[in-house]
N, C-alpha and C positions, 0 to 999 in steps of 0.2 A: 886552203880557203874552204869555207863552211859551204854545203852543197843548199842551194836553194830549192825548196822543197813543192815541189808540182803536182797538181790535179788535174789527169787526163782529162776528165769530162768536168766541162765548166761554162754554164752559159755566158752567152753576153748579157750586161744589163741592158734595159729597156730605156729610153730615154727620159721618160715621166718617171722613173724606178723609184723607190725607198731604196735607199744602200742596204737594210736590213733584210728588204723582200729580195735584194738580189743574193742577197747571201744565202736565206736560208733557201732558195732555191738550188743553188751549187748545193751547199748540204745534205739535200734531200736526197741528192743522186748516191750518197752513198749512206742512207740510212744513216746520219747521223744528224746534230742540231748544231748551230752558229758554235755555240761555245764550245764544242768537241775541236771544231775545225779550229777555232782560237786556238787552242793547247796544242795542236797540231803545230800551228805555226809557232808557238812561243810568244804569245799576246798575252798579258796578264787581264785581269780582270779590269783595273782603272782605265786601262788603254782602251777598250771594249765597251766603258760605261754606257756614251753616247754613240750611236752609231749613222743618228742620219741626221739631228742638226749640225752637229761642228764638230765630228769624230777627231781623236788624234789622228795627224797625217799615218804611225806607222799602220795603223789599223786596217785604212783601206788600200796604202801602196805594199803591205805585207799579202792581201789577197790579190790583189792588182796579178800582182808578179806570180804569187802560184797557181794563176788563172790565165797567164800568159796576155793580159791586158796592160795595154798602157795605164799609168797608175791615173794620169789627169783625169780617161773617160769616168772611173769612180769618184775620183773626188768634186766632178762637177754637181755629182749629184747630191752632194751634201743640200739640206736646206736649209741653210746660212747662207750661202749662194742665190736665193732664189728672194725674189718682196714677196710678201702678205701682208695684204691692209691689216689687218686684224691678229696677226702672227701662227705660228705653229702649236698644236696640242703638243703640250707636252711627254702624254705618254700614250703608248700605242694601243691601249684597250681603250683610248678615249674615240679612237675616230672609226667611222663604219667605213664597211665596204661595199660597191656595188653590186650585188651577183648577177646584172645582165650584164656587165659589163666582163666578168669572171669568166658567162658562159660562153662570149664571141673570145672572148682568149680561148678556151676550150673546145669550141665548134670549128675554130680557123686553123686547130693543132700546134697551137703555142701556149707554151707555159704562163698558167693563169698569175699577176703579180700585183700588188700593192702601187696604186699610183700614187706621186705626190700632193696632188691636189688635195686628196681625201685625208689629206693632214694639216690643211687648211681650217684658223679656225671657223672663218665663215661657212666654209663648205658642209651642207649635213645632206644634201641632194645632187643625185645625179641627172645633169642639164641635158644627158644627150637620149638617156631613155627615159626622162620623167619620173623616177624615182625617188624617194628619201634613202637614203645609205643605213645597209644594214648594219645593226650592232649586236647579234645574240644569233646563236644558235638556233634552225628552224626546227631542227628534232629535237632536241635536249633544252631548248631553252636556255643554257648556258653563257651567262654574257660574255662579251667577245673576248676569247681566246680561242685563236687558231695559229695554226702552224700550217707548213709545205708537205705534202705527202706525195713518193713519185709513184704514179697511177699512169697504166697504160705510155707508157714514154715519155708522159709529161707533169711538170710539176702542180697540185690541186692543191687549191685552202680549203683545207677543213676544219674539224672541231678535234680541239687538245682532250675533250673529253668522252665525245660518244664516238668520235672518228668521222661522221657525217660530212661528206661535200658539200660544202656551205653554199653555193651558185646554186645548187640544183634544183632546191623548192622553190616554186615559182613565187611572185610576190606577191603577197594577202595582201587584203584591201590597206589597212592601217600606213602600207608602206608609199601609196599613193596620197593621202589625205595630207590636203593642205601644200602637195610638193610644188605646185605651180605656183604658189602663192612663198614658198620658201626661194623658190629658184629666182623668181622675181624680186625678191629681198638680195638676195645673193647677188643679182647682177645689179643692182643698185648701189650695193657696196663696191663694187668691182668699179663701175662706173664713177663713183666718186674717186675712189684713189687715181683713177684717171683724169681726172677734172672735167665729169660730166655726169649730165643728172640735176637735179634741181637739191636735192640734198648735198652737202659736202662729208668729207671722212671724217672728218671732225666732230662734228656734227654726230652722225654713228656712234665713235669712240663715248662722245659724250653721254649719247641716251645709255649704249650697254653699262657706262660705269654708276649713270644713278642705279640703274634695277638691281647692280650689285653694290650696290652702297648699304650699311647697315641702317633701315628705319631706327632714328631717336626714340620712336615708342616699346619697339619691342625687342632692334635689336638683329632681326632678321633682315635678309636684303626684299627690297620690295619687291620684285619678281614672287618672291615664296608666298606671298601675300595676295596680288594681283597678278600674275601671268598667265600669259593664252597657255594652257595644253601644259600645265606644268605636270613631272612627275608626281606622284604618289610621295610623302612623307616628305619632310624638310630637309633641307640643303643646309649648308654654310657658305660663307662671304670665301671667293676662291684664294689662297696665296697669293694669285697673282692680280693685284687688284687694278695695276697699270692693263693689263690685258687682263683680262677676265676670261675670255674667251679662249684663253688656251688651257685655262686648265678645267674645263668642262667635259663634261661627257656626251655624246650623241646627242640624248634627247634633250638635255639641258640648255643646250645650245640651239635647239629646233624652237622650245619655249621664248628663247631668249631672240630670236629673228622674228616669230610670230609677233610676240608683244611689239617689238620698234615697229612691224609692219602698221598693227593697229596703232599705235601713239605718232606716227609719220604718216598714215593715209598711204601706204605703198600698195600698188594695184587695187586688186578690190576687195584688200584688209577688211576695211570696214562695212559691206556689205555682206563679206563671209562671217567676222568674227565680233560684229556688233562696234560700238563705241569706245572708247576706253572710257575708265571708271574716272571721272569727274577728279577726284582730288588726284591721282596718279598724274592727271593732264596737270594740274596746279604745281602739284609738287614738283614734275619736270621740268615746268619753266624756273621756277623757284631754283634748282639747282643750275642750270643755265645761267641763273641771273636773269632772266627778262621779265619774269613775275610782276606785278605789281605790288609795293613793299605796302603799301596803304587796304589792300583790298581784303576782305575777311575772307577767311579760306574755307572751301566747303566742308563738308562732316565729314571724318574719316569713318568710310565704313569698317564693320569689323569682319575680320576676315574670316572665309569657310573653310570649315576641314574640305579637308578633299578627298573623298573616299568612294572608291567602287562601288557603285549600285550596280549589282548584277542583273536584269531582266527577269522577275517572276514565270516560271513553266507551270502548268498543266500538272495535275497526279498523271495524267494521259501519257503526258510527255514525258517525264519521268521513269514510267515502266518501260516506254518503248525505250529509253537512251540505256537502262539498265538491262533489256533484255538482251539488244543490241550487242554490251559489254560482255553479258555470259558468254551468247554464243560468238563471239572473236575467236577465233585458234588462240591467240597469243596470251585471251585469258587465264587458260589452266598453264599454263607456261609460267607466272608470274612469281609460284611459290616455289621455282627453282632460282630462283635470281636472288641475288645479293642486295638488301636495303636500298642501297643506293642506287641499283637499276632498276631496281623493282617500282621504284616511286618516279624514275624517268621513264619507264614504260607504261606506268600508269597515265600520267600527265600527257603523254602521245597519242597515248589510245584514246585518251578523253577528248584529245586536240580532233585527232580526226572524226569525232562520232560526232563534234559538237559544230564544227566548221560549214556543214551545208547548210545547216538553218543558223552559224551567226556571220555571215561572213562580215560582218561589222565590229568585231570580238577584239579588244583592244589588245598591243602586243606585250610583253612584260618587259618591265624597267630593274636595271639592273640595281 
């Protein structure tokens, strides 16, 4: 009989877990990644594809057993098992993470993990510390790719690319803005799949599928046109056009909650974020059906680029931010560095000179 093959050190999962966060945590204990331990066990790659909506059974009863766990507590955690109104992102550089939520994993001496919620597509903030859910690297700027690294006893998300402990910067302003006014979007959705609320799920599903419907005129979804807070540069109509929402990214999906907040009147949307645009309001019921087929539709405005205005500085200002730069230690340090750190050190050093006079300073979209 073939010997079942065992890993002294191996956490339990956590009960909100990703099956992938639990993995690559056991992996981290011994300096290696998910897929090393795969080959370890004899998983091929297809079996491994999906790991935390509908994994093959042998996937997670093959780690189950070399973890000395019953196989059921991993496979509950699949999220196929679990509702979402709005369903699951589909891939894991789409959904952010919380870092206060990282650092009481970290403060309390348990290993920091990935929860399931934050793979919700409605979820893009955290309801219990008032946060927006990070998605990019706070040194590096690097959008989301992190991994498990075992530090001091326990397992830390950090960044795949600078190494940086991603909880540890505290949150800039951008990561607050508008979050009350998201979370309150969020628990509106939550409340409708429950059958309450004056809006229905329905109803929801319906607004996100016009904003990503393709406009007749141009082609684009109307969101890219008219959206609260949209990213920089154009989008496309998602694959998944029955959900939309799952195959979005962080801020996409922040854009995409904002707008329904304004075109729904949810909290104090329209005190914070103005009106919505007159024909969006037309056009939304028109896709609805409750339009009036008779009534002439207002002008379509045309839409505006949407482009960073940086704030105007001072020659004043200017020389102090550049003297500032000389004298850093880490400026004469810069022409030993490799291109690509060298322009990551650059962009940090800038971060930090520039942060006490902008703490307003919008965060980068990936």
């Amino acid at each position: 009989m073939k010997p079942i093959p065992l890993l002294p050190l191996a956490p339990r999962p956590f009960e909100d877990e990703l099956i992938s966060s639990w993995q690559g945590r056991v992996a981290t204990r011994y300096a290696l990644g998910i897929d090393d331990i795969d080959t370890w066990l004899h998983l091929n790659g297809s079996v491994s594809e999906d790991r935390d909506f509908d994994p093959a059974l042998e996937n997670p009863r093959r780690w189950a057993r070399a973890c000395r766990i019953r196989s059921d507590v991993v496979e509950k955690l699949a999220l196929s098992r679990h509702a979402a109104p709005l369903g699951y992102v589909l891939r894991s550089q789409w959904c952010g993470i919380c870092p206060a939520c990282l650092e009481d994993d970290r403060l309390n001496d348990r290993d920091q993990y990935l929860r399931r919620t934050w793979s919700r597509g409605e979820i893009v903030a955290c309801t219990v510390h008032r946060l927006r859910l990070r998605y990019f690297c706070p040194a590096c700027f690097a959008g989301r790719s992190f991994r498990f690294e075992y530090r001091d006893g326990l397992a830390e998300l950090i960044c795949s690319g600078c190494l940086a402990a991603v909880s540890r910067a505290p949150p800039a302003p951008p990561e607050r803005r508008h979050a009350e006014l998201l979370i309150a979007t969020m628990k509106a959705i939550n409340d409708a799949e429950e059958g309450r609320g004056q809006t229905t799920l329905a109803r929801f599903k319906e607004a996100i599928r016009f904003l990503w419907t393709a406009s007749a005129n141009t082609g684009r979804p109307e969101i890219d046109l008219f959206g609260v807070e949209c990213p920089f540069g154009r989008t496309s109509i998602p694959v998944t056009e029955d959900a939309p929402m799952t195959g979005l990214s962080v801020t996409w999906r922040c854009s995409t909650l904002l707008t329904i907040a304004q075109m729904l009147d949810i909290g104090n949307a329209r005190s914070d974020l103005g009106l919505p645009n007159e024909w969006l309001t037309w056009a939304f019921k028109r896709f609805g059906g409750s339009g009036a087929p008779d009534r002439i539709p207002p002008e379509r405005p045309k839409a505006e680029r949407r482009e960073k205005q940086p704030p105007r500085r001072s020659d004043a200002d200017y020389l102090r931010l550049a003297t500032a730069a000389i004298k850093d230690p880490r400026w004469n340090k810069l022409s030993t560095l490799a291109p690509r750190n060298r322009s990551k050190a650059i962009s940090r050093l800038a971060r930090e000179l520039l942060s006490p006079s902008e703490g307003q300073t919008e965060t980068p979209h990936p």
